[in-house]
C-alpha positions as CSV (number, residue, x, y, z in Angstrom):
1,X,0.0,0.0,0.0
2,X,1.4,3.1,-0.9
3,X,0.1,6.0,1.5
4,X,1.2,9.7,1.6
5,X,2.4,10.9,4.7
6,X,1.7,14.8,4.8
7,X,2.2,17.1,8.1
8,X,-0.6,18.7,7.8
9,X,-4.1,18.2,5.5
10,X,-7.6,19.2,5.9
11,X,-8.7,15.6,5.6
12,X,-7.4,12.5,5.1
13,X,-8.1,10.1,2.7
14,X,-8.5,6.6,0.8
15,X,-4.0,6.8,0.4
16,X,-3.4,10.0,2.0
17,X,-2.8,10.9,6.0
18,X,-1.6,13.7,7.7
19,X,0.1,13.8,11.0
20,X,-2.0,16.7,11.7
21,X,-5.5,18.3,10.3
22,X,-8.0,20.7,11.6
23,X,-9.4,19.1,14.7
24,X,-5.6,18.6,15.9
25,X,-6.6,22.3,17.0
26,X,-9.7,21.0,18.8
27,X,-7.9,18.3,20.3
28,X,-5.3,21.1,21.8
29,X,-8.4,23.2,23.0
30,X,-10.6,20.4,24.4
31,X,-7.6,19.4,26.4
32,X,-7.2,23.2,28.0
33,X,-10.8,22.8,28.7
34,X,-9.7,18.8,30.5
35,X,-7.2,20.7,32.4
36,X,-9.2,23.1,33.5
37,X,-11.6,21.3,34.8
38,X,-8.8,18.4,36.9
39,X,-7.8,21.4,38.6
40,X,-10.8,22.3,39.5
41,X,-11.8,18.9,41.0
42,X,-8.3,19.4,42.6
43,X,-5.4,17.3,40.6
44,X,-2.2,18.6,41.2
45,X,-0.6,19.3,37.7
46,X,1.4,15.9,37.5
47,X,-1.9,13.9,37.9
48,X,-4.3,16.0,36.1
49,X,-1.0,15.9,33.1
50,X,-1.5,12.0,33.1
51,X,-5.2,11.8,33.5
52,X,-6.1,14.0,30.7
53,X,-3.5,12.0,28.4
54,X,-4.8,8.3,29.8
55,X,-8.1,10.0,28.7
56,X,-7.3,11.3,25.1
57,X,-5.1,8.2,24.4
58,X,-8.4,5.8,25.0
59,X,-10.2,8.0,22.7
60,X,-7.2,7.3,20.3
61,X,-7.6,4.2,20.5
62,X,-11.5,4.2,20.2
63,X,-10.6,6.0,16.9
64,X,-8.0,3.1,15.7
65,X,-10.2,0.8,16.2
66,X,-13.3,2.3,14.2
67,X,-11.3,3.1,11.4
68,X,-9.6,-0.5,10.7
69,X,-12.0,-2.6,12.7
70,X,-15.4,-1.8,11.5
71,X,-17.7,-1.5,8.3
72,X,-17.8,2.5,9.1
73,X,-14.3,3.3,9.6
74,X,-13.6,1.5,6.0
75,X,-16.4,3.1,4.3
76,X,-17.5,6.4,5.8
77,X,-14.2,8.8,5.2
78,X,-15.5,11.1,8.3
79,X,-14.7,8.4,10.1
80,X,-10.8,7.8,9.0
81,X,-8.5,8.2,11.7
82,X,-5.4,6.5,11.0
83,X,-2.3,6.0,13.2
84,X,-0.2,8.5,12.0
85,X,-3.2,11.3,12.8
86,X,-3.8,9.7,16.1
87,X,-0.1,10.2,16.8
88,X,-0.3,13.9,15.9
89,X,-3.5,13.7,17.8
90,X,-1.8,12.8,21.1
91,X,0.8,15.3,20.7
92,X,-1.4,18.1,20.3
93,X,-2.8,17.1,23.6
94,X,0.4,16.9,24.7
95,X,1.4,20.3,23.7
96,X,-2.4,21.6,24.9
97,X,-1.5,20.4,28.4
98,X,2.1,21.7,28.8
99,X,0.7,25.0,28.1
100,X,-2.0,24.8,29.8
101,X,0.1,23.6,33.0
102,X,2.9,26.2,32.3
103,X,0.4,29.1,32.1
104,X,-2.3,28.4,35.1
105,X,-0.1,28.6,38.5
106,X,-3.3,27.9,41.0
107,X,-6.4,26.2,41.9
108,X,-9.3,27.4,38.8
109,X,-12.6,29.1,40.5
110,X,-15.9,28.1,40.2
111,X,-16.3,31.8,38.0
112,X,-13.8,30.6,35.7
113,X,-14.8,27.1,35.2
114,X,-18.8,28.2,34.3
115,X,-17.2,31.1,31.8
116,X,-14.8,28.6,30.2
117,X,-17.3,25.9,29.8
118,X,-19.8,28.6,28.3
119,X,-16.6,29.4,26.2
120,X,-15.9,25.8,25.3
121,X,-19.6,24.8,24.1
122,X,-19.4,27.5,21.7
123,X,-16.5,27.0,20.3
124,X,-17.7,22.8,20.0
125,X,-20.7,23.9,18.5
126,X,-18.6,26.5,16.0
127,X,-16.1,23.7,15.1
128,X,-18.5,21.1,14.5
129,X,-21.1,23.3,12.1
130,X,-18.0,24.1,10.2
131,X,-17.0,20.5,9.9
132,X,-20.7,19.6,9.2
133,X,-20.8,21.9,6.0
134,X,-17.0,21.1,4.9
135,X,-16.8,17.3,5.2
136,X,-20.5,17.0,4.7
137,X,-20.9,15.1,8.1
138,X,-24.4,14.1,8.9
């Protein structure tokens, strides 16, 4: 099989990954919003670091094993995730969380968590209409 690797692409295709696409960027934001919210049920950064990436990685894996393991994932090209994206995928959770961590020095409020989560639904909501009308999801 003879699959191009690209760094980044807005999609990826039938013989074509990327290591990163679009919702690498919502991976990096929902993980500030993951963050957020450890703290605010009281992980120290070490533990809410590792819990957010036991987290994302099982969603990674949930991913793998739609797109090579069932009748969607080989037919429905919305749902193509392949390992090379999920690896990119877990970096940019990686790299969400570091800054995250590096920029939040204490415990998050209850004011800050109901503003960010307002924040957060809209920006889901934004991300997922524009998907909807680019890769014709739905």
């Amino acid at each position: 099989m003879n699959e191009q690797v690209l760094i980044f692409s807005l999609n990826e295709e039938q013989n074509k990954t990327a290591v990163f696409t679009p919702f690498s960027l919502i991976h990096t934001l929902s993980v500030f919003y993951m963050a957020l919210l450890f703290n605010y049920l009281g992980f120290n950064n070490l533990q809410g670091f590792l819990a957010l990436n036991i987290v994302h990685f099982m969603y990674e894996v949930k991913d793998y094993y739609v797109t090579y393991h069932t009748e969607k994932g080989r037919t429905n090209p919305c749902h193509r995730n392949t390992l090379i994206n999920s690896i990119g995928d877990q970096f940019s959770t990686i790299l969400g969380a570091i800054i995250f961590y590096s920029m939040n020095k204490s415990r998050v409020e209850t004011k800050t968590l109901v503003n960010s989560t307002l924040i957060f639904i809209i920006i889901s909501i934004l991300a997922w209409v524009i998907a909807w009308g680019y890769f014709k999801i739905g």
